[in-house]
C-alpha positions as CSV (number, residue, x, y, z in Angstrom):
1,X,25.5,-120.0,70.2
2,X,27.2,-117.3,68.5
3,X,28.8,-118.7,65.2
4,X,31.4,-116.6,62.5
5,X,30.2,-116.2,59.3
6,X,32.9,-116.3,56.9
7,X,30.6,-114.9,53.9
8,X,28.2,-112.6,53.5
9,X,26.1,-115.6,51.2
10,X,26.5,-117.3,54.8
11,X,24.0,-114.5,56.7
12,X,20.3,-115.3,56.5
13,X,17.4,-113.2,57.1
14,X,14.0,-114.2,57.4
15,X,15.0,-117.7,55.7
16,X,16.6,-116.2,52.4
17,X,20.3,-115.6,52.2
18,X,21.4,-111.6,51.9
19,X,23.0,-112.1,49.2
20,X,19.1,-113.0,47.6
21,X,18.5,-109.1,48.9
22,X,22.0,-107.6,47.3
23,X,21.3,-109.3,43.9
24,X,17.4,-107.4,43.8
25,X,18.6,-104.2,45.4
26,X,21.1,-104.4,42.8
27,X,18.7,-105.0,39.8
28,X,16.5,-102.7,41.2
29,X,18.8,-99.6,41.1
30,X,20.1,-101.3,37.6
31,X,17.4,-101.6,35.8
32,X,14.7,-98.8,37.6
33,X,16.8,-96.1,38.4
34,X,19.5,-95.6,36.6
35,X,17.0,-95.2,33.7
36,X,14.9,-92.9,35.5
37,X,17.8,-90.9,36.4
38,X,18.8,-90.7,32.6
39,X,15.2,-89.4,31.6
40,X,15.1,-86.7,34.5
41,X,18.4,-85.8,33.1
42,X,17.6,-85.2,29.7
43,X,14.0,-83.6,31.0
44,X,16.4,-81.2,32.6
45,X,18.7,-80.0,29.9
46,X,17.0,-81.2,26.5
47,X,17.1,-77.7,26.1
48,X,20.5,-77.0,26.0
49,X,22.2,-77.7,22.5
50,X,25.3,-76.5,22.7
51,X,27.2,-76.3,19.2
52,X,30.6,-74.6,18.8
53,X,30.3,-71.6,16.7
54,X,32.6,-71.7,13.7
55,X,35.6,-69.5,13.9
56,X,34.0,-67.0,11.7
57,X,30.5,-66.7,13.0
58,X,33.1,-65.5,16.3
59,X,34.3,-63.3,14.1
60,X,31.7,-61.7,12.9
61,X,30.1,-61.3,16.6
62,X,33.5,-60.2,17.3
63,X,33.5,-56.7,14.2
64,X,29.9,-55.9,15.4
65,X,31.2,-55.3,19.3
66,X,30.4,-58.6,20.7
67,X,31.8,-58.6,24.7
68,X,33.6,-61.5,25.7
69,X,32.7,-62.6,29.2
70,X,35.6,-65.1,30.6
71,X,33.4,-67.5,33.0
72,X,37.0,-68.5,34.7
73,X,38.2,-68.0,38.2
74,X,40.1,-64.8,38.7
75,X,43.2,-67.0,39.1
76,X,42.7,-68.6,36.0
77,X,41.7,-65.1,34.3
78,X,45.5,-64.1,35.1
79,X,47.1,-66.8,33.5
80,X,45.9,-65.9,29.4
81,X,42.4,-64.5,28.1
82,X,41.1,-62.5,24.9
83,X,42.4,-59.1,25.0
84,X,39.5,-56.5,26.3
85,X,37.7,-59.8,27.7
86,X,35.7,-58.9,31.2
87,X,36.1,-61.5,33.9
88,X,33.1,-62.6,35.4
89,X,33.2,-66.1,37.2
90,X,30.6,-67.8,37.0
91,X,29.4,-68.2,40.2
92,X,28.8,-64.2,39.9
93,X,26.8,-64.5,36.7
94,X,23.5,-64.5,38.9
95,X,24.9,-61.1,40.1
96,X,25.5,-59.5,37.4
97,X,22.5,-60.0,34.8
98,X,21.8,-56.5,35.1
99,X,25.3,-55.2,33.8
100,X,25.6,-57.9,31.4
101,X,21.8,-56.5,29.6
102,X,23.9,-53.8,29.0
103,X,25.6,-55.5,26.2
104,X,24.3,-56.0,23.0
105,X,25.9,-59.4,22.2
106,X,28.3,-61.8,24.6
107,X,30.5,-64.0,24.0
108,X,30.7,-66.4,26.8
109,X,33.9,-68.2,27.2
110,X,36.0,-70.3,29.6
111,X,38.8,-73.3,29.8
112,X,37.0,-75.7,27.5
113,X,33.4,-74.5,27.2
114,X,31.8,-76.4,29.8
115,X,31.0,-73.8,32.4
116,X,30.7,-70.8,29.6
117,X,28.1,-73.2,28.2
118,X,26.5,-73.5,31.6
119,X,26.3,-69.9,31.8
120,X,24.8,-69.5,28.4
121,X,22.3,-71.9,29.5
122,X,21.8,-69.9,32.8
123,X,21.3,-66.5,30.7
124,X,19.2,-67.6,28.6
125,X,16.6,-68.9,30.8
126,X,17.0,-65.3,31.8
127,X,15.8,-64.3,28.9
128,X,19.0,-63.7,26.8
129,X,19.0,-64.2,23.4
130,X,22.4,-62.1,22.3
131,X,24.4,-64.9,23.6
132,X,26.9,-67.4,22.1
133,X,29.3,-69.8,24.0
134,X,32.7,-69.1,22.5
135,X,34.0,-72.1,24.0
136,X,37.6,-72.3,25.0
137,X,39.4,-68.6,25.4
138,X,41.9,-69.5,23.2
139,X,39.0,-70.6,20.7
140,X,37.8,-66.9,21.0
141,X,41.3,-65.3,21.3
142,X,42.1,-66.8,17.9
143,X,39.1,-65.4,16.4
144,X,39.5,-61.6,18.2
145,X,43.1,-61.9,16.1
146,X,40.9,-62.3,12.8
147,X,38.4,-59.4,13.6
């Protein structure tokens, strides 16, 4: 009547052994969708090139007034930044578009320049085109000490 299977190659459904069903789930999602996925992927952010500036383009933005916006948690904020930087996390970016078209060119920064990159990408979908992603702050602190 009831009987133990010790393996799941034991279990049977309709005639064919589940482990039949595993193997073409599994090629499915190997071979359909993981490619897919890739493609929406790169659909979505094909757009976004991001490419450190050299020290001295940083600089440069840095002698013609260029505001540094740290993208980091307040918490992080405390622990180092670029002198005169302005701390806006980024999860406040959406908030603050209207003070940041203030400024005539921004310097985005954060730890490594992953979430300064994804607010440049963010702002410039806004319609920003004064924008550069600094990268880390120590990246940009080391260029405010050349400017």
């Amino acid at each position: 009547m009831y009987q133990s299977y010790k393996t799941l190659s034991h279990i049977t459904a309709h005639g064919r052994s589940v482990t039949n069903y595993v193997t073409f789930v599994t090629y499915i999602i190997t071979f359909l969708l993981v490619p897919l996925h890739h493609k929406i992927l790169h659909a979505m952010f094909s757009d976004f090139k991001y490419h450190a500036p050299l020290s001295n383009d940083l600089t440069t933005w840095l002698k013609e007034g260029a505001v540094v916006v740290d993208v980091r948690t307040p918490e992080e904020f405390v622990t180092g930044h670029v002198k005169g930087s302005v701390n806006i996390p980024l999860d406040e970016i959406p908030d603050q578009v209207a003070q940041l078209k203030t400024f005539a060119k921004i310097i985005v920064c954060c730890r490594s320049g992953g979430r300064s990159g994804s607010a440049m990408q963010y702002l410039n979908r806004e319609g920003f085109t004064n924008i550069v992603n600094g990268g880390s702050w120590q990246n940009v602190d080391r260029s405010a000490k050349e400017a």
